[in-house]
HTML snippet that shows the backbone in 3Dmol.js (N, CA, C, O; Angstrom):
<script src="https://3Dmol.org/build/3Dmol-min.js"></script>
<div id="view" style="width:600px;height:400px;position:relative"></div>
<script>
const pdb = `
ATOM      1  N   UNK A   1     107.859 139.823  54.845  1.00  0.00           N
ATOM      2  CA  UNK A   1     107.395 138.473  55.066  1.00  0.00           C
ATOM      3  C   UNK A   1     106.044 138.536  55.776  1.00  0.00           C
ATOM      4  O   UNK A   1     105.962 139.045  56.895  1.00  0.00           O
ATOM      5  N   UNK A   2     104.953 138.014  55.127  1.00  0.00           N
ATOM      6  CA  UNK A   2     103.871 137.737  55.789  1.00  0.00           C
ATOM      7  C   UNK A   2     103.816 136.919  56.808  1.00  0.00           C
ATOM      8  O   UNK A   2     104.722 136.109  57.002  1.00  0.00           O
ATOM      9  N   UNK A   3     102.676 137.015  57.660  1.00  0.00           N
ATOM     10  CA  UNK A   3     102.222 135.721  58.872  1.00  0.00           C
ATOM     11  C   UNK A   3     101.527 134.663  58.503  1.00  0.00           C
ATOM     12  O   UNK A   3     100.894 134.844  57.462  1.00  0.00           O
ATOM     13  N   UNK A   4     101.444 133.854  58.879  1.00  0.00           N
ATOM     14  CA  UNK A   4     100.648 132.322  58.722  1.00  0.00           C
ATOM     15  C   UNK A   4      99.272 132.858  59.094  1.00  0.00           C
ATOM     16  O   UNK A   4      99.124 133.007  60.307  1.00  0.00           O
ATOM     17  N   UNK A   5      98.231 133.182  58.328  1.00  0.00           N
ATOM     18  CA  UNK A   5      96.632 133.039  58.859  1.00  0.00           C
ATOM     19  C   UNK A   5      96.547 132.261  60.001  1.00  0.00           C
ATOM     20  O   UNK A   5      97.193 131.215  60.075  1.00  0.00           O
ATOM     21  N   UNK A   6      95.491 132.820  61.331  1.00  0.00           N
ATOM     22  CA  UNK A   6      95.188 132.012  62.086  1.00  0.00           C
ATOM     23  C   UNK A   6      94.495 130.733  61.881  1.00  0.00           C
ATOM     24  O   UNK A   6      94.645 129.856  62.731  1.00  0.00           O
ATOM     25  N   UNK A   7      93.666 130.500  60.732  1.00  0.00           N
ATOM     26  CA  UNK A   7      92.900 129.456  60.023  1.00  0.00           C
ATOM     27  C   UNK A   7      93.874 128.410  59.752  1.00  0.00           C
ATOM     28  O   UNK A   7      93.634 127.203  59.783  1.00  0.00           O
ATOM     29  N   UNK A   8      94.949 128.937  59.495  1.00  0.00           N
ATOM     30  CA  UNK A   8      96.278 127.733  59.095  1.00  0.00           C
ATOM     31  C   UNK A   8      96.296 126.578  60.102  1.00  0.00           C
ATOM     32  O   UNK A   8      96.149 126.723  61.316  1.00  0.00           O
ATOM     33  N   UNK A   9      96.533 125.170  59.332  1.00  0.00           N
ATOM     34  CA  UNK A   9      96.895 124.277  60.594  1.00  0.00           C
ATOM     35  C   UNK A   9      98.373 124.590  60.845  1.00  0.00           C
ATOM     36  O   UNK A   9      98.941 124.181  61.857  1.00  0.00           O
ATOM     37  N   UNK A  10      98.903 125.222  60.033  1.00  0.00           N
ATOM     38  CA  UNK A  10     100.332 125.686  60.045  1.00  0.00           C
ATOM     39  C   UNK A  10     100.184 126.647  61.452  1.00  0.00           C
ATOM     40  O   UNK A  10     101.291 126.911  61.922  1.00  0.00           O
ATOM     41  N   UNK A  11      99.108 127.185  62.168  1.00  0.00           N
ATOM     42  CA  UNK A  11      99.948 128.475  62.420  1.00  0.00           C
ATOM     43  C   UNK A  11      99.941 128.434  64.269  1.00  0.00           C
ATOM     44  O   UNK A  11      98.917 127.864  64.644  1.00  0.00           O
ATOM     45  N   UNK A  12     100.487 128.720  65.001  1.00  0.00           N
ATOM     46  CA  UNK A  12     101.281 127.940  66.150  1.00  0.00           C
ATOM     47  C   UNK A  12     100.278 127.846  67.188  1.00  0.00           C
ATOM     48  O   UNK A  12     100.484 127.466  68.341  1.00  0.00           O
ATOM     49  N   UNK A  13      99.354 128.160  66.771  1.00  0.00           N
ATOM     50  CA  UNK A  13      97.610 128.075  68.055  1.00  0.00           C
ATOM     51  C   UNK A  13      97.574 126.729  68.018  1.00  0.00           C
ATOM     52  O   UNK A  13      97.556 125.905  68.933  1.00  0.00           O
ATOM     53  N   UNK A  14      97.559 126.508  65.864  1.00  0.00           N
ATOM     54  CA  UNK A  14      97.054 124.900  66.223  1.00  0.00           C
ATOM     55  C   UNK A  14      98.193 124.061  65.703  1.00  0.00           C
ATOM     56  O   UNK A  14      97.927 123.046  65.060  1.00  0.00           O
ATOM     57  N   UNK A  15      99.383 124.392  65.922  1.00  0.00           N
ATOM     58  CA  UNK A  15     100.024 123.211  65.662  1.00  0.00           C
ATOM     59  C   UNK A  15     100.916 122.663  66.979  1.00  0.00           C
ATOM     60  O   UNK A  15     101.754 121.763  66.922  1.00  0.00           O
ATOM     61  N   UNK A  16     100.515 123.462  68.238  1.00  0.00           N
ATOM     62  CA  UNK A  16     100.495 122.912  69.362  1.00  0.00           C
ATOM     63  C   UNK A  16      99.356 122.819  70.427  1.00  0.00           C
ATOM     64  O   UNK A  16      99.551 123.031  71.624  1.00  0.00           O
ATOM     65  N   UNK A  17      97.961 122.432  69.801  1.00  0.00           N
ATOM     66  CA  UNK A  17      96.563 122.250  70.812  1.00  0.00           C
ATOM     67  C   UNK A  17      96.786 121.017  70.643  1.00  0.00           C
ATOM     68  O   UNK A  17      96.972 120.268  69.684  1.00  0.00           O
ATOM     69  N   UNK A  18      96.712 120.904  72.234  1.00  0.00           N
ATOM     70  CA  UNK A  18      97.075 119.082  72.674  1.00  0.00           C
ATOM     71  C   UNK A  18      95.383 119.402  73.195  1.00  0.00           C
ATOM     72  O   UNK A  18      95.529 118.735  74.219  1.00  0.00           O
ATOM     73  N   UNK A  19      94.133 119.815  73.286  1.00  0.00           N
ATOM     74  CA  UNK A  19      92.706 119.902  73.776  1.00  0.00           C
ATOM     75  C   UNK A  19      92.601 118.744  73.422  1.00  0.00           C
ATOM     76  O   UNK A  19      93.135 118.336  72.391  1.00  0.00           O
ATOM     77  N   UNK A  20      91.672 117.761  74.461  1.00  0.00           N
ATOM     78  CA  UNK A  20      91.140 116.786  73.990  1.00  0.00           C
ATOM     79  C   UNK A  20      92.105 115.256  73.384  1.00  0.00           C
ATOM     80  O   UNK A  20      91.563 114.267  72.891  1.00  0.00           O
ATOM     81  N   UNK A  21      93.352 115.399  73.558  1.00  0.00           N
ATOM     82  CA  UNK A  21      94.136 113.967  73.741  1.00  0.00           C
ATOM     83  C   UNK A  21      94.197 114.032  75.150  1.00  0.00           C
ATOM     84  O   UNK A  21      94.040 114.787  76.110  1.00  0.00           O
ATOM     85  N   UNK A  22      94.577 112.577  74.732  1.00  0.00           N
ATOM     86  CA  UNK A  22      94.814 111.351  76.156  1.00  0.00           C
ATOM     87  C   UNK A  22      96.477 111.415  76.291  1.00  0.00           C
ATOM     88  O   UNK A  22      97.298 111.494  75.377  1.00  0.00           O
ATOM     89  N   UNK A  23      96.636 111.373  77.296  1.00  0.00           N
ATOM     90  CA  UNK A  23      98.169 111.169  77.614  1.00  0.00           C
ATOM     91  C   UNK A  23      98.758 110.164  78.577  1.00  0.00           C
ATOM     92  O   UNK A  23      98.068 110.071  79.592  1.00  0.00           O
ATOM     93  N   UNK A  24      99.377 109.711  78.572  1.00  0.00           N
ATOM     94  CA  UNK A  24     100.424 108.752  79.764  1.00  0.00           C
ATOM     95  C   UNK A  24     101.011 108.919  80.268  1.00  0.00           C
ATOM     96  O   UNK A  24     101.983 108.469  79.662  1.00  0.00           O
ATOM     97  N   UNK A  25     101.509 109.477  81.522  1.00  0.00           N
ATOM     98  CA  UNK A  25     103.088 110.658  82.005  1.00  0.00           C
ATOM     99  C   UNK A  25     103.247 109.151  82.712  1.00  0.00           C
ATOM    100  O   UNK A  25     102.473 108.646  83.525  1.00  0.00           O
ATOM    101  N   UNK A  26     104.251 108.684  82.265  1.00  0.00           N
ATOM    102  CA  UNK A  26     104.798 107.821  82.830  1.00  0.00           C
ATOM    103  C   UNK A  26     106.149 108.732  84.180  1.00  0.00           C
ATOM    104  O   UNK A  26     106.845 109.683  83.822  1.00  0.00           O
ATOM    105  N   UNK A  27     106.203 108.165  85.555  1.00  0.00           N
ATOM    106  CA  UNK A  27     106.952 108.892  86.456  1.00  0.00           C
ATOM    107  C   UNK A  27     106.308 109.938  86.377  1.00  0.00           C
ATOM    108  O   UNK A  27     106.898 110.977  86.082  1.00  0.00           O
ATOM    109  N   UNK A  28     104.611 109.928  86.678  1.00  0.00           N
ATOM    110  CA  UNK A  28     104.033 111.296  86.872  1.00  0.00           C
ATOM    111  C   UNK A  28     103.868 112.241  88.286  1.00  0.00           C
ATOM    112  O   UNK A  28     103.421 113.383  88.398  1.00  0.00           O
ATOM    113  N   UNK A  29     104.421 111.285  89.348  1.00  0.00           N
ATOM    114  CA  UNK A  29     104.118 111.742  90.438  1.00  0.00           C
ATOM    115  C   UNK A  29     105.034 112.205  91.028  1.00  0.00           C
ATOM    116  O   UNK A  29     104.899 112.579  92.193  1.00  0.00           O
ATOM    117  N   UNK A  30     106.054 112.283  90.450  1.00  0.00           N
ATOM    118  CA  UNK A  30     107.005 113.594  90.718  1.00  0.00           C
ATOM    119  C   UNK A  30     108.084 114.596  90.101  1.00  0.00           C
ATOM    120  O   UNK A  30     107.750 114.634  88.917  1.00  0.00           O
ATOM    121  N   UNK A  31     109.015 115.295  90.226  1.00  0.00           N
ATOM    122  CA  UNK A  31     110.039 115.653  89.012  1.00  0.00           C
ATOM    123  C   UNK A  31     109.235 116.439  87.802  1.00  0.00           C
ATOM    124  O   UNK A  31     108.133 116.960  87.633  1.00  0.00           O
ATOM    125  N   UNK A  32     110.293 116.239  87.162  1.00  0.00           N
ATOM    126  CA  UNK A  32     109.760 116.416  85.355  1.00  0.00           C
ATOM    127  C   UNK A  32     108.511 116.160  85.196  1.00  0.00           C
ATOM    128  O   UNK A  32     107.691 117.038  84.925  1.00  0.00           O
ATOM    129  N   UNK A  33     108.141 114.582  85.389  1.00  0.00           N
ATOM    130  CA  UNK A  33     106.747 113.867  84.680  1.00  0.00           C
ATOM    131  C   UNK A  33     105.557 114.363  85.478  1.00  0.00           C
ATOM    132  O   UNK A  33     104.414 114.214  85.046  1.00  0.00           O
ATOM    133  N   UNK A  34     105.881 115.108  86.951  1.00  0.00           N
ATOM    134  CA  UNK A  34     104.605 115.486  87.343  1.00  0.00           C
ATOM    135  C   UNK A  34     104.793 117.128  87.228  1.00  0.00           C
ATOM    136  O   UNK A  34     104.370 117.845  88.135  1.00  0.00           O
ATOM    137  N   UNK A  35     105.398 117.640  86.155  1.00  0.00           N
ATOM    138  CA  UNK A  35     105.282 118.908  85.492  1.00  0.00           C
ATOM    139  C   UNK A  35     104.416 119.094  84.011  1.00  0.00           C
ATOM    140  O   UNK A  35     103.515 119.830  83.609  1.00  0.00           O
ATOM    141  N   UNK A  36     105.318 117.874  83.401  1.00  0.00           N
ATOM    142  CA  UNK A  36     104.349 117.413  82.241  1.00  0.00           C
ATOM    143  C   UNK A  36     102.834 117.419  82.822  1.00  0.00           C
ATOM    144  O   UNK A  36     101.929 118.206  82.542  1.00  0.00           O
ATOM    145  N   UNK A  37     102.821 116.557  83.516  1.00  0.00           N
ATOM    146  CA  UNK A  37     101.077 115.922  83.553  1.00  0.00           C
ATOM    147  C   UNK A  37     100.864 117.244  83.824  1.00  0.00           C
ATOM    148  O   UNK A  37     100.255 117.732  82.873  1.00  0.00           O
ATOM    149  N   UNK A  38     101.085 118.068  84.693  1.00  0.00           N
ATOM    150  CA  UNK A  38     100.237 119.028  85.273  1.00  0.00           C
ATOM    151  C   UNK A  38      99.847 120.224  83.790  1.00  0.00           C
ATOM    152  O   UNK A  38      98.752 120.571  83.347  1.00  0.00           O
ATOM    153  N   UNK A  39     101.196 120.582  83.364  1.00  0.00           N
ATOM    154  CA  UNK A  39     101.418 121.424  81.848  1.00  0.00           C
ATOM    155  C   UNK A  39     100.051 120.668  81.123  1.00  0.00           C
ATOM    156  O   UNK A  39      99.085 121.358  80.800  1.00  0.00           O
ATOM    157  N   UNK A  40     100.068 119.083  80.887  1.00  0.00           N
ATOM    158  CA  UNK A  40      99.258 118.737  79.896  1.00  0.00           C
ATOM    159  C   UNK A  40      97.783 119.348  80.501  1.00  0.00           C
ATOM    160  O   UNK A  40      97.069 120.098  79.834  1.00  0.00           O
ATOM    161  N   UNK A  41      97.511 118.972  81.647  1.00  0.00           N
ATOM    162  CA  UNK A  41      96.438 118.881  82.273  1.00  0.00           C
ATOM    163  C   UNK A  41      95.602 120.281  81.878  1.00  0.00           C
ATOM    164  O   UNK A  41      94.404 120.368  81.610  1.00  0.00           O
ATOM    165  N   UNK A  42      96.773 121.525  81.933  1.00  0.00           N
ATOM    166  CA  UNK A  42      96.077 122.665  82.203  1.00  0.00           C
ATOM    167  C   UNK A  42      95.841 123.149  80.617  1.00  0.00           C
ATOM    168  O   UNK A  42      95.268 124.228  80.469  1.00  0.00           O
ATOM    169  N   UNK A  43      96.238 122.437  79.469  1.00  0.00           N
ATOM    170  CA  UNK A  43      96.040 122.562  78.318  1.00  0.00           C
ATOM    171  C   UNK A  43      95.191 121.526  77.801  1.00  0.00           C
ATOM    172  O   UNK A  43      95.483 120.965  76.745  1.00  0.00           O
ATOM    173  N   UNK A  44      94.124 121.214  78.482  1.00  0.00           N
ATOM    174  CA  UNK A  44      92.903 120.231  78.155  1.00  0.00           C
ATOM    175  C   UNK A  44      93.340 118.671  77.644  1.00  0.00           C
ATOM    176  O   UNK A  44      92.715 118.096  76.753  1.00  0.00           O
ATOM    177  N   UNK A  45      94.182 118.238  78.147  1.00  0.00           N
ATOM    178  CA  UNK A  45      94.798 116.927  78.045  1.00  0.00           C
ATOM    179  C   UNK A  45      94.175 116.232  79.055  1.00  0.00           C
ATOM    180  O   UNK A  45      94.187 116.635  80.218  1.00  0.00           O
ATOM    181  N   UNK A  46      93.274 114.557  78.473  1.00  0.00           N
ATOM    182  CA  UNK A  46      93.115 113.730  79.689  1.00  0.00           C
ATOM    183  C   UNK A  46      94.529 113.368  80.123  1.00  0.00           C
ATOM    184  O   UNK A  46      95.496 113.361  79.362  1.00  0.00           O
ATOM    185  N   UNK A  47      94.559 113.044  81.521  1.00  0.00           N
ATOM    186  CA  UNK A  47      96.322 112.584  82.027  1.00  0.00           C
ATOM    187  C   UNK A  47      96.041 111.764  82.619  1.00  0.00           C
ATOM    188  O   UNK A  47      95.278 111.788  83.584  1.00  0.00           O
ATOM    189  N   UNK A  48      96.681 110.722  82.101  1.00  0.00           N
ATOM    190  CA  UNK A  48      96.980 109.292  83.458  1.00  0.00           C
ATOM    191  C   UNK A  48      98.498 109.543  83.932  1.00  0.00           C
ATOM    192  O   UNK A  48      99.419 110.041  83.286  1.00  0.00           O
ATOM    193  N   UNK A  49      98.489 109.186  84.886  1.00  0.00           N
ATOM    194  CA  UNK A  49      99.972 109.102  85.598  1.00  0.00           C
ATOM    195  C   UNK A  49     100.070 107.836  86.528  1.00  0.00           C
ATOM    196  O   UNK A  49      99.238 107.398  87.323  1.00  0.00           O
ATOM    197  N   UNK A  50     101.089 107.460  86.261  1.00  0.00           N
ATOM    198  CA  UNK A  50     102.143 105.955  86.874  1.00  0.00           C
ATOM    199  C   UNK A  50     103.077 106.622  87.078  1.00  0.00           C
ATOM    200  O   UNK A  50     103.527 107.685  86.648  1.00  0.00           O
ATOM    201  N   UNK A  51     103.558 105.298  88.369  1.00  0.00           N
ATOM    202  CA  UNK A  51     104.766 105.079  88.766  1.00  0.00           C
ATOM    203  C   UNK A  51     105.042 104.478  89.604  1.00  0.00           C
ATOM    204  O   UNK A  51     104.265 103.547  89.820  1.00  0.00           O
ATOM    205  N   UNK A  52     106.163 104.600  90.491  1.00  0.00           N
ATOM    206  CA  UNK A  52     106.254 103.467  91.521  1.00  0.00           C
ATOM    207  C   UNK A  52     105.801 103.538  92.826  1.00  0.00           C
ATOM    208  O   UNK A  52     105.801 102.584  93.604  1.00  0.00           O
ATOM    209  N   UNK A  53     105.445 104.571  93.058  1.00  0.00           N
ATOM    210  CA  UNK A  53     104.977 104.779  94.690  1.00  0.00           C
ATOM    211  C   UNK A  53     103.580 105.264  94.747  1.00  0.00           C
ATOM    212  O   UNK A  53     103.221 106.232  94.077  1.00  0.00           O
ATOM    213  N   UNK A  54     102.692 104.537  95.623  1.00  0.00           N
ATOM    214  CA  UNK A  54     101.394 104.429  95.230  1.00  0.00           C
ATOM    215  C   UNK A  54     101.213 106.286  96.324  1.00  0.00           C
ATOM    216  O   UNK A  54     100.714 107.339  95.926  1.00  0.00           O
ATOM    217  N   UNK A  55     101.724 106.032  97.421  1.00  0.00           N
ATOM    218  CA  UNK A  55     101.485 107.370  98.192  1.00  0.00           C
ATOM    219  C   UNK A  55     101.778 108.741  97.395  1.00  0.00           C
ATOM    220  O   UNK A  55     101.147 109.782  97.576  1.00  0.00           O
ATOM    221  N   UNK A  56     102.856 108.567  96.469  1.00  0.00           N
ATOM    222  CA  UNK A  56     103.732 109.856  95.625  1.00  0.00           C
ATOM    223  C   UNK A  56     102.379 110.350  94.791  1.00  0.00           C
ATOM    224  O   UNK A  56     101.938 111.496  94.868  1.00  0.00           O
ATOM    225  N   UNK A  57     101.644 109.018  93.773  1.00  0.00           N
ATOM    226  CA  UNK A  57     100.970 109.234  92.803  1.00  0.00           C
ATOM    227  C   UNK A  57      99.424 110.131  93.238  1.00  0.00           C
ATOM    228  O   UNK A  57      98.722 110.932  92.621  1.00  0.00           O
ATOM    229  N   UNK A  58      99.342 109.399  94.870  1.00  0.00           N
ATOM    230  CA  UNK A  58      97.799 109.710  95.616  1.00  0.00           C
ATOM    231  C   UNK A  58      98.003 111.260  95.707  1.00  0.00           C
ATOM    232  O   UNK A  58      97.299 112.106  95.157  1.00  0.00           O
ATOM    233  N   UNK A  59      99.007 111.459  96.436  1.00  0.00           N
ATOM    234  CA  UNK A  59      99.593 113.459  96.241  1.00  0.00           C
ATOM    235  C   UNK A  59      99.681 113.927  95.152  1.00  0.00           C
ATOM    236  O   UNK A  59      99.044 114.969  94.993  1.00  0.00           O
ATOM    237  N   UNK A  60     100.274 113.529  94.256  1.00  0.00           N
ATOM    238  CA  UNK A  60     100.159 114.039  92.475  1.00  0.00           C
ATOM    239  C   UNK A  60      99.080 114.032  92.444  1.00  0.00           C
ATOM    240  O   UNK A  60      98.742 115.107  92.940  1.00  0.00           O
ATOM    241  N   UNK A  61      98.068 113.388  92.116  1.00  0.00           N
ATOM    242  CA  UNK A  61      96.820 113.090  92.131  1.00  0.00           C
ATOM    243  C   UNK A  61      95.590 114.674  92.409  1.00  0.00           C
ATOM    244  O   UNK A  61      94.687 115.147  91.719  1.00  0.00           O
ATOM    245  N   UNK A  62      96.192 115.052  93.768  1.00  0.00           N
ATOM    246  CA  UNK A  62      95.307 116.372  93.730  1.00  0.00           C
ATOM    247  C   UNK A  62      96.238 117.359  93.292  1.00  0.00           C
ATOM    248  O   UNK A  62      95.753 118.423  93.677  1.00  0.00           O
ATOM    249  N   UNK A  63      97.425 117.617  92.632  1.00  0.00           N
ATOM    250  CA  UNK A  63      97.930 118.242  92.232  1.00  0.00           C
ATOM    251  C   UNK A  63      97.901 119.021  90.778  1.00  0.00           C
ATOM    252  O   UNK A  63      98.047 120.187  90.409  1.00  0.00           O
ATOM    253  N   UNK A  64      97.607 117.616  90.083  1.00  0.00           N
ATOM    254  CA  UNK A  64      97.384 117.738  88.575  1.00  0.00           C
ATOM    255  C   UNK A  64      95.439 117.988  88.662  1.00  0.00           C
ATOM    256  O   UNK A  64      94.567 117.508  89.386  1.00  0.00           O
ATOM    257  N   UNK A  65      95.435 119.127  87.345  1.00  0.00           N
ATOM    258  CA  UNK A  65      94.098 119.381  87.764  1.00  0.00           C
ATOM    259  C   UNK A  65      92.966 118.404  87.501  1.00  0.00           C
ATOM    260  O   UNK A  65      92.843 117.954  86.362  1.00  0.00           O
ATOM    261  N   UNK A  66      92.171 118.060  88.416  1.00  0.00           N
ATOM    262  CA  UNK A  66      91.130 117.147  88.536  1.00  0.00           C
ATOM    263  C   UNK A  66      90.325 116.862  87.739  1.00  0.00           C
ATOM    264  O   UNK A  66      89.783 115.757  87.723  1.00  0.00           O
ATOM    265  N   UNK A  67      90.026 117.985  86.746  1.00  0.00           N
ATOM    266  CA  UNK A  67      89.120 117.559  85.683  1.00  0.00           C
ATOM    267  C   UNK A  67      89.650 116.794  84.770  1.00  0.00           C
ATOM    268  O   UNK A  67      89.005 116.057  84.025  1.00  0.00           O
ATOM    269  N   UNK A  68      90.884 116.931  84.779  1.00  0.00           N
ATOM    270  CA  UNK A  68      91.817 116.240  83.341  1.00  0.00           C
ATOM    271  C   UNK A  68      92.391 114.942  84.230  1.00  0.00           C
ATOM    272  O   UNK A  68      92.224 113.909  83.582  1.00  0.00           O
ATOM    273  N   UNK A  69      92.733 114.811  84.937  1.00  0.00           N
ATOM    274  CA  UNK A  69      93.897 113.446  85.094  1.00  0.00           C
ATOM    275  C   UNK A  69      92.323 112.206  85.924  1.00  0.00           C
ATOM    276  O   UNK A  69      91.653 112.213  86.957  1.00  0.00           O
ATOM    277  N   UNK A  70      92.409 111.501  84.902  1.00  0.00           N
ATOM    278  CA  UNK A  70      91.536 110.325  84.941  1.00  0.00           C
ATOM    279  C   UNK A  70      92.071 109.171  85.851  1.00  0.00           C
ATOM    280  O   UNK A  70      91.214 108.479  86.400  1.00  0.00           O
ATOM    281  N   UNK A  71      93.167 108.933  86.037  1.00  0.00           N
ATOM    282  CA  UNK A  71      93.813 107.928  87.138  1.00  0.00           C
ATOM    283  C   UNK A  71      94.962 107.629  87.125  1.00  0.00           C
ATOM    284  O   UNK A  71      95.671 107.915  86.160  1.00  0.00           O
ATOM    285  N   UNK A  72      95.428 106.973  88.204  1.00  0.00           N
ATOM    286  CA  UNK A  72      97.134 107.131  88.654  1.00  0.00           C
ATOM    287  C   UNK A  72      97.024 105.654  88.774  1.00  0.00           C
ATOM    288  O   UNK A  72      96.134 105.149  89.458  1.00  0.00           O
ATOM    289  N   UNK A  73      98.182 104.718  87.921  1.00  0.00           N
ATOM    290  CA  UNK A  73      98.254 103.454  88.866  1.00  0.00           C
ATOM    291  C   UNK A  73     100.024 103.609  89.255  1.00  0.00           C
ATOM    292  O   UNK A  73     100.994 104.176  88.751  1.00  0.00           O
ATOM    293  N   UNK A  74      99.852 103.060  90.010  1.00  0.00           N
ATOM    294  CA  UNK A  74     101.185 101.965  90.722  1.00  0.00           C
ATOM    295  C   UNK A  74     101.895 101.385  89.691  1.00  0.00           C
ATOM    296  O   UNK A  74     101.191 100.760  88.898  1.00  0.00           O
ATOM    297  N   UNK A  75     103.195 101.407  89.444  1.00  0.00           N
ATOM    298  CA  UNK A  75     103.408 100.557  88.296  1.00  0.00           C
ATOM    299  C   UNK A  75     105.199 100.468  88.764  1.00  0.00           C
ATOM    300  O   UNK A  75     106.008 101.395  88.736  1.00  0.00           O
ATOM    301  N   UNK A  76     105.466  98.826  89.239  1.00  0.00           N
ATOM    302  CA  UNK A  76     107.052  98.592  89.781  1.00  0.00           C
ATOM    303  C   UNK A  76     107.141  97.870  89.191  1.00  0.00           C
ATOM    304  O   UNK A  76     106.369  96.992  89.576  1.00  0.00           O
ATOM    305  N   UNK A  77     107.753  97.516  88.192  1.00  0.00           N
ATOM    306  CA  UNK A  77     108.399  96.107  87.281  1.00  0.00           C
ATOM    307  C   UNK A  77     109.498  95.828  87.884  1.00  0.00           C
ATOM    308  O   UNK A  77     109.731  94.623  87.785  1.00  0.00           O
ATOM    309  N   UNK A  78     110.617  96.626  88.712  1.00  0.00           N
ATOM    310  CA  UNK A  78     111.850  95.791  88.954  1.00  0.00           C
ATOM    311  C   UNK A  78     111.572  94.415  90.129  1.00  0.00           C
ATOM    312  O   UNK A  78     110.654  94.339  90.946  1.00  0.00           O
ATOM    313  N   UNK A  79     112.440  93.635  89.940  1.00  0.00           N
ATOM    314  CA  UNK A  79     112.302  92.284  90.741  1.00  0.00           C
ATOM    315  C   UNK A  79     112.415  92.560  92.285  1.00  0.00           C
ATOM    316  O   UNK A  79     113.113  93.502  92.659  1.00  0.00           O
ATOM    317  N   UNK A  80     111.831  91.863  93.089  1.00  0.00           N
ATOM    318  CA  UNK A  80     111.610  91.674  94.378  1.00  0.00           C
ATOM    319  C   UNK A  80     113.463  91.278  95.290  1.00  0.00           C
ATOM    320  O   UNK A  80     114.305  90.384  95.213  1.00  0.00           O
ATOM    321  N   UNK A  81     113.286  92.579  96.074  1.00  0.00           N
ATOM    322  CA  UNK A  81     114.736  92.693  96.601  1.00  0.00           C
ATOM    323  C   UNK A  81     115.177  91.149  97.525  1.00  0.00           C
ATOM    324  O   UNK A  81     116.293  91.030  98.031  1.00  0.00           O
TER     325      UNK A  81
END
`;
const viewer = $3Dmol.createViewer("view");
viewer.addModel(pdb, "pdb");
viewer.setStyle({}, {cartoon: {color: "spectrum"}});
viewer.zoomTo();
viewer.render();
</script>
């Protein structure tokens, strides 16, 4: 069995280069979603990250690398206790 040419869009260099998309890590500022962002980040992904705690996101924030993550908002939809 032969290999897939590197030229292939088939062949696994480029059928996972996320370079150059935009992303949303929603729950980026901690857990899982601030693994994602960071994973995306270091594979040339712009990253925004939300969530609910504006202090969590400001620490994520220098976490995920700086050149890639473009901004963090605040984001609480549940109703007022």
């Amino acid at each position: 069995m032969s290999g897939v040419p590197a030229s292939s869009p088939l062949a696994v260099a480029n059928l996972f280069d996320v370079r150059g998309k935009v992303a949303l890590v929603t729950g980026g500022s901690s857990g899982i979603g601030r693994m994602i962002a960071t994973t995306f980040a270091a594979n040339g992904v712009k990253v925004y990250i939300t969530g609910r705690k504006a202090d969590r996101l400001a620490a994520a924030g220098g976490c995920v690398e700086p050149r890639a993550l473009d901004g963090a908002c605040p984001a609480d939809r549940r109703p007022p206790r």
